[in-house]
N, C-alpha and C positions, 0 to 999 in steps of 0.2 A: 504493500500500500504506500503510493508515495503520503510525503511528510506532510503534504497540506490538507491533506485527506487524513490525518491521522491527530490521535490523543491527547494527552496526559490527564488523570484521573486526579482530583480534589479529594481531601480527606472527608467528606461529603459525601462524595459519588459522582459530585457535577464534571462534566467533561467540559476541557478546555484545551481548543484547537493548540497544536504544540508551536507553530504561527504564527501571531497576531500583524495588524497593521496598526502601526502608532501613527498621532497626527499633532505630536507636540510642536511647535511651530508653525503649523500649515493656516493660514492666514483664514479665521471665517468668512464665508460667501462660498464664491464661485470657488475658489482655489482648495476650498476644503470639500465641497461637495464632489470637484471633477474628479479628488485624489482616491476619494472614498469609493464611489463609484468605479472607478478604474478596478481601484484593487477587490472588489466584491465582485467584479464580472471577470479577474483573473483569478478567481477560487477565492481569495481569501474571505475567513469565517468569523475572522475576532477582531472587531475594530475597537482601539482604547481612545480615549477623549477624556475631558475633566472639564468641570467648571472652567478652572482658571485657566484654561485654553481659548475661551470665549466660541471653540467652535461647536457646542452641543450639537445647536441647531440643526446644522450643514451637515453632521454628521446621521441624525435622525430623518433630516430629507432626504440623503440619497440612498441610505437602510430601506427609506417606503418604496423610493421611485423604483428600486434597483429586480421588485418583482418578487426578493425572497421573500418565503415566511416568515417573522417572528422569529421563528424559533430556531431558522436555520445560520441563525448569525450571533455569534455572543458579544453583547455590548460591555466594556467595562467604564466606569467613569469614577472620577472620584470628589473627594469634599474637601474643598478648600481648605488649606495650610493655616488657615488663620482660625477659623471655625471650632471652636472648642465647648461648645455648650449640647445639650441633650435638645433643648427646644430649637437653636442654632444648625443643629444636623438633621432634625426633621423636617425643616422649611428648605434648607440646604437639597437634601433630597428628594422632595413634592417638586423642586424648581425643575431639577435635570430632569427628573420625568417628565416633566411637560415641556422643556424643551427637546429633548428626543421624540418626542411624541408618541413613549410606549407606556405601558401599565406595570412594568417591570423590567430590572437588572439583572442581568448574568452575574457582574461583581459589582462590589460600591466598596471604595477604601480609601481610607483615611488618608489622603495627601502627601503629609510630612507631620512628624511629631511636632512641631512649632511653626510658625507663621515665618513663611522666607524672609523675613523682613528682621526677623530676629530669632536665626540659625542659633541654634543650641539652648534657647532659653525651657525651663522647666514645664512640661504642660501636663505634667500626668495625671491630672484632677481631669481637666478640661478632655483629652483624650480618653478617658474614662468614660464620660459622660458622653461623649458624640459615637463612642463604642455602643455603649449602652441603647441609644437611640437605634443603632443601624443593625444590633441585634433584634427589635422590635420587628420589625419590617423583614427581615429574615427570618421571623417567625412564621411572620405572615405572608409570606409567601413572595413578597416585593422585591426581595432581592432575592439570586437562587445563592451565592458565594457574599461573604462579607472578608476584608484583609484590612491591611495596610499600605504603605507606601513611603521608602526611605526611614523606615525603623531598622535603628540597634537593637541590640540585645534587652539593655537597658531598659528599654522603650517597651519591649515585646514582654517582657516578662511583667512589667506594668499591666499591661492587658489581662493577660495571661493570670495574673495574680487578684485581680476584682473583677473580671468580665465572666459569662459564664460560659461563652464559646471558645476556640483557639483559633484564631485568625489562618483562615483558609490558603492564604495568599499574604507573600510580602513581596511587592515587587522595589525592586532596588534599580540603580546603574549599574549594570554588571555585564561583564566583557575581558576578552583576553586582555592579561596583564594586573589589569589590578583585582587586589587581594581585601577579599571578602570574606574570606575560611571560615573565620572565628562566626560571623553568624549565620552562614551559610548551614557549618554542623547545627547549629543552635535550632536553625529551623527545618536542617531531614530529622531531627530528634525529637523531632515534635508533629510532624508531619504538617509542616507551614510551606505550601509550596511559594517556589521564585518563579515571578515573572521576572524576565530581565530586558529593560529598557535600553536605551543606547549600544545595541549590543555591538555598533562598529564605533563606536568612541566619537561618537555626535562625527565621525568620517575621519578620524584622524590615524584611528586605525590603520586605515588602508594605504597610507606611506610604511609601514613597518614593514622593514629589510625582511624581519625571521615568517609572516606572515606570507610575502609575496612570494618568496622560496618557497612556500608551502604551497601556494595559489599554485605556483606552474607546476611545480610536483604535481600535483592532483590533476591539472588543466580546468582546474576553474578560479572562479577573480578570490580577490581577500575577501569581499565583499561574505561572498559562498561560504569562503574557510568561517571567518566570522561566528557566521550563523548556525552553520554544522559543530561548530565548539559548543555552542551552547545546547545545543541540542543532545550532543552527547553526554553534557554535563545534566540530564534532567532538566532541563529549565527550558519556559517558552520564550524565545525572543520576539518582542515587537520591533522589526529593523521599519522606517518611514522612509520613505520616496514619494516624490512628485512626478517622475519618472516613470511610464508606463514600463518601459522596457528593465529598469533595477527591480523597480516592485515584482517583475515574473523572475528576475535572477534572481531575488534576493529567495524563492522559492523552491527553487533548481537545487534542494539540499539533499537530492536523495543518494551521494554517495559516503562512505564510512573511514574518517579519520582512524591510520591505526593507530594502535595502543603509544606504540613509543614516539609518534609526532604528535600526539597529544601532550606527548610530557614535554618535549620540545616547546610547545604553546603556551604550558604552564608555567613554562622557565622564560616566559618573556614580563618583564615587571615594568611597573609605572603606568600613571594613568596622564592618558593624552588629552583631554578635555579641556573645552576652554567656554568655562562660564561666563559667556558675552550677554 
């Protein structure tokens, strides 16, 4: 079964395409509708969005226009970083619903443990409380997966220690190079799965020397390597393109890194990002 056609299981039961299409940056309107669009008539089945992407909308338009079911597409979104109240995360959540224009989520997760705006600050009360709200609604049916997003350990075990679920989902930035270990074990021990966002290094990736050796070795781009790293590592990447033609390469993962260029990958360090 190729990869876009295929799995990975929630400690739930809910199925979640191994795939996704990210549209962090992709501008709301037309630029977000044509990208979404594109990539749902080239198979893909998981399109992620958030609030503070401003593109719900575009993304829930082109989900109706594009013909599937409901059911045959899994939406994830998430709840603003700044967001820390239980009555704040239920209004939070009634908005995205009605700007997707559905009756329910595949996931819904917590943004960032603290408001970007003040990276590191303490919100464990606050995050508690908006936990609490998005477990409601995962009662009820509204959401099928509830997680997080860019949680430590620190952060998870907060949850984990007053909530009465175990967060389905922590999707993180994770990608060849940089080192996550320590919660990565934190959360297969707990069965918290990783989505991983940026999976080529917001594109910076794809200059790396040990990477592109590995591209022609195989005969496919970094882009590919990339993607098939993380896939072997358990985790679903959401790689984004505006690009009709990367969006179907970035899919093209269905050959098998071996074992010991794997470890080669693992021995490549430092993270290439550049938070502009």
């Amino acid at each position: 079964m190729k990869v876009l056609n295929s799995y990975f299981v929630l400690s739930n039961g809910v199925k979640i395409p191994k795939i996704g299409f990210g549209t962090w940056q992709i501008k709301p309107g037309e630029d977000t509708y044509n990208a979404v669009s594109l990539a749902l008539a080239n198979g893909y089945r998981h399109i992620d969005t958030a609030e503070g992407y401003k593109n719900e909308a575009s993304v829930g338009k082109a989900i109706r226009d594009s013909g599937l079911r409901r059911e045959e597409v899994f939406i994830t979104s998430k709840l603003e970083s700044h967001i820390k109240t239980y009555e704040g995360a239920q209004a939070a959540f009634n908005k995205t619903l009605k700007a997707l224009g559905t009756d329910y989520l595949d996931l819904f997760i917590i943004h960032a443990p603290w408001p970007w705006s003040e990276i590191g600050k303490n919100c464990n009360k606050g995050n508690v409380e908006a936990y609490k709200a998005m477990e409601e609604f995962y009662m009820l049916g509204k959401i099928r997966a509830i997680g997080v997003s860019n949680f430590e350990i620190e952060h998870l075990e907060n949850i984990i220690k007053n909530c009465d679920i175990v967060p389905h989902v922590n999707q993180i930035g994770h990608f060849i190079g940089i080192d996550h270990k320590a919660v990565i074990e934190y959360c297969e021990e707990r069965e918290i799965f990783i989505v991983a966002y940026s999976p080529l290094g917001i594109g910076y990736l794809l200059t790396n020397p040990t990477i592109n050796e590995m591209a022609e070795k195989y005969e496919v781009s970094a882009a590919q390597i990339c993607i098939r790293y993380l896939l072997q590592k358990g985790m679903a990447p959401i790689p984004k393109s505006v690009h009709e033609d990367r969006m179907i390469q970035n899919t093209e993962v269905d050959f098998v890194i071996k074992e010991e260029d794997m470890e080669v990958l693992d021995n490549v360090k430092g993270d290439p990002r550049r938070w502009e």
